[in-house]
N, C-alpha and C positions, 0 to 999 in steps of 0.2 A: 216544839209543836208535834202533834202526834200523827200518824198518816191517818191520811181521810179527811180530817178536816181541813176547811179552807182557810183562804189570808185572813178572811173578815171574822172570823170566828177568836181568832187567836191576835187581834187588832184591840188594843187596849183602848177603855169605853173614855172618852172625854169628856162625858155630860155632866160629871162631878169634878171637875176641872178647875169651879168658875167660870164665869160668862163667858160668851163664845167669841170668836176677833170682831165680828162687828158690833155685837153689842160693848167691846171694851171700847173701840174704837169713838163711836158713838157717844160716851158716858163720857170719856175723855174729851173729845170737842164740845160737849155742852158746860162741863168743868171750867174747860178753858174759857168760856163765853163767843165761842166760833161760831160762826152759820157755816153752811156748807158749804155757800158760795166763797164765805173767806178761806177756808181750808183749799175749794178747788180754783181758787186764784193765787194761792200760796204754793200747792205743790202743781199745780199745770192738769189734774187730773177731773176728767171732766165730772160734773155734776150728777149725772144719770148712776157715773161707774159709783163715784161716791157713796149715791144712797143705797144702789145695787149690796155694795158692801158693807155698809153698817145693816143689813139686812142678811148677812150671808151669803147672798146670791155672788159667785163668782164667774156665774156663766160669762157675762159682758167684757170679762179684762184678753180675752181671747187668747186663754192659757198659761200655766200654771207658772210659769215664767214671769210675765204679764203680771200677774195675779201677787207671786210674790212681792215683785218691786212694787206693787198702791201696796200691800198693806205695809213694807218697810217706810214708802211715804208719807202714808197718811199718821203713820202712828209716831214718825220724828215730827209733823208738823202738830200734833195735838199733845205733846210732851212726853210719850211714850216708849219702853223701849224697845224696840223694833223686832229685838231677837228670838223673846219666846211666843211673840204671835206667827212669826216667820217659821219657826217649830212646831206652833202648833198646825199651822198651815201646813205643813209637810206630815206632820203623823195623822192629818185627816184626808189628805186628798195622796196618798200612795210614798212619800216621803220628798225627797230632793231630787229635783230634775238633772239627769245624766250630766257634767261635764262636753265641753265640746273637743270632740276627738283634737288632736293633735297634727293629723296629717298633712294637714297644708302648710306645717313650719318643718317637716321633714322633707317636704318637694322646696322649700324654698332652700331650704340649709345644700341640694342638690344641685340644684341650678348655681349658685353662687359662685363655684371651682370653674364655672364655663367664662363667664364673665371675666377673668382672670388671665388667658390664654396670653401670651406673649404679641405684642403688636410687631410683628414680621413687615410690616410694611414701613412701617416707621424706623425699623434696625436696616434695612434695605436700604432707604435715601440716605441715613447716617451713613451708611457703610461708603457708597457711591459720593458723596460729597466730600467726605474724607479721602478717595483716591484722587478727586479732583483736583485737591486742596494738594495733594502731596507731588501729583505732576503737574502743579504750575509754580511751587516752592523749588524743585528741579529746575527748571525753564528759564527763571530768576538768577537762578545762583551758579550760571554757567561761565564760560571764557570770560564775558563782557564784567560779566560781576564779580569774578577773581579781579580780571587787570584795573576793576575800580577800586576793591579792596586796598590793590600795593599800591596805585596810586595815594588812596588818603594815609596808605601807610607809613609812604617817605613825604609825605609833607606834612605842616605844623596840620594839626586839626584845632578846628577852628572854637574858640571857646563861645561855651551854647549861654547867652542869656538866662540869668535864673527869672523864672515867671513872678511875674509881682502878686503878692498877694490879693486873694477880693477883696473888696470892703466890707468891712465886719460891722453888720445894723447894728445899731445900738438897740438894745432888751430893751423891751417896755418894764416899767415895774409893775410890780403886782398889786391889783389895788389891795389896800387894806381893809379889811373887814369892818364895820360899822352897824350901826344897832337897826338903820335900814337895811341892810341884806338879812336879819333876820326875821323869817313867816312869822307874819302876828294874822289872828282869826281877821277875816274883814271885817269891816263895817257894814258892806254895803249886800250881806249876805247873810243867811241865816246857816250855821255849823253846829251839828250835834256829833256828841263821840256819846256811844255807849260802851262800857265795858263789864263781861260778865265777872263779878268777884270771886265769888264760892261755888257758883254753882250754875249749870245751863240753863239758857232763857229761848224760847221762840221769840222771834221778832218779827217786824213788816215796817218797813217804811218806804212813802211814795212822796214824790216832790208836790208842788202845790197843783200845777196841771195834771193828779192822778197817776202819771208815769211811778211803777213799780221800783224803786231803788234796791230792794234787798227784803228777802221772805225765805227764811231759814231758821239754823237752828245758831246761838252763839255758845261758844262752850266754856267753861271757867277760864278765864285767864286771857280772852281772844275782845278785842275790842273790832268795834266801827266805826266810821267818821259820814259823816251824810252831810250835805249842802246844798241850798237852792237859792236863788232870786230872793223870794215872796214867802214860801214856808213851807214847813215840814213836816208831815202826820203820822207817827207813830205807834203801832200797838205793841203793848209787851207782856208775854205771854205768862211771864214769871219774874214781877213787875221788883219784887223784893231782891233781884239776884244781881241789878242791875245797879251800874254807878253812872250818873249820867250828869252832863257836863253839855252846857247848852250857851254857845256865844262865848265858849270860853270859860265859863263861869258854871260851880257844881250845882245842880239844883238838891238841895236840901230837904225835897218829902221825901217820908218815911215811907214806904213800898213794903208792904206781905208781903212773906215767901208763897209762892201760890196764886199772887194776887194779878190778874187780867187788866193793863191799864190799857188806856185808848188817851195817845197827849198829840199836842199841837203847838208849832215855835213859829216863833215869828221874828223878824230884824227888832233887836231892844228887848227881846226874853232875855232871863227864862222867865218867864209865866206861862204854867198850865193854858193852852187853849183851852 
């Protein structure tokens, strides 16, 4: 950089980039078949900041900090990867927000050696229990307890009963294993396992009352298991990546890579709701 000129001068242009983080962001939730509402019930971030952001506008996330984690969010929930929007976010707004100093694990690492100190109070009562202990061991063992000594000395001593054993419980045995202790899926429940194969999927499933079970990302090789009462609703983001296994049993459609499903189980699936 040469003197005289400023940061922004010598600040490389990102117009010719490719489209800007919200507009990818964006393109990719409509891809996906997302509303906004489902994206901001899937990462927790409200609606307002959402379309703020697929707009640009990062005033609303109340700092760059802020600002970074929605677009790392929003862009793992619309199947994106995270990192070169998060870079591009940093080479447009002054780069990467400072580290947090260290000092408060340098006062703690100080403090720690006090805590430590020897408990002088506690060596004290040992101490003084122990002379007690030693002048009344004296006290015991004087004239009276010599002449009882020679006394058992010259006579028979007396032979000591050996203690009878306890009574030794008889061990239960162990039960043996049987084909009822092993989990078989209910009956009386609807169970689905997904598993990512080759490749990572966004998911969402909510039990039949709407309660949110699980809205993230699965990654090759990471399964889930979901169960309810009454039934199960499902969307999958990358509908082809996914092996799914519903009451126990694989369901058999064919799913695009890419492809956005929206399914439904019930007690006696798998059938597609």
């Amino acid at each position: 950089m040469s003197i005289g000129n400023s940061p922004e001068d010598d600040r490389p242009s990102l117009e010719d980039d490719g489209p800007s983080i919200g507009r990818s962001l964006r393109q990719a939730r409509t891809d996906a078949g997302l509303t906004v509402d489902e994206v901001s019930t899937s990462t927790r971030v409200r609606v307002p900041i959402v379309q703020a952001i697929e707009q640009d506008d990062f005033s609303r996330c109340g700092g760059d900090v802020y600002a970074r984690g929605h677009v790392r969010t929003l862009a793992r929930a619309v199947g994106l990867d995270p990192d070169p929007l998060v870079a591009r976010y940093d080479a447009e707004h002054g780069g990467r927000p400072s580290p947090t100093p260290a000092a408060p694990l340098f006062e703690a690492e100080r403090i720690r050696p006090e805590r430590r100190r020897p408990n002088w109070t506690a060596a004290m009562v040992a101490a003084i229990v122990a002379v007690i202990g030693f002048v009344g061991f004296t006290l015991f063992s004087g004239p009276d307890g010599a002449d009882g000594t020679k006394q058992v000395a010259e006579g028979s001593a007396p032979e000591k009963a050996s203690p009878e054993p306890p009574p030794v419980k008889p061990v239960a045995p162990k039960p043996e294993a049987s084909e009822s202790a092993i989990a078989a899926v209910p009956q009386d429940k609807v169970t689905v396992k997904l598993t990512a194969v080759d490749d990572k999927s966004w998911i969402s499933a909510k039990s039949a009352n709407g309660k949110l079970l699980f809205d993230g990302l699965l990654l090759a090789g990471e399964s889930k298991t979901f169960q309810d009462d009454e039934r199960l609703d499902l969307i999958l983001g990358n509908a082809g990546a996914i092996e799914l296994f519903v009451n126990g049993k694989k369901v058999e459609d064919e799913f695009e890579s890419g492809q956005v499903e929206r399914l439904s189980y019930a007690k006696g699936d798998p059938e597609a709701g």
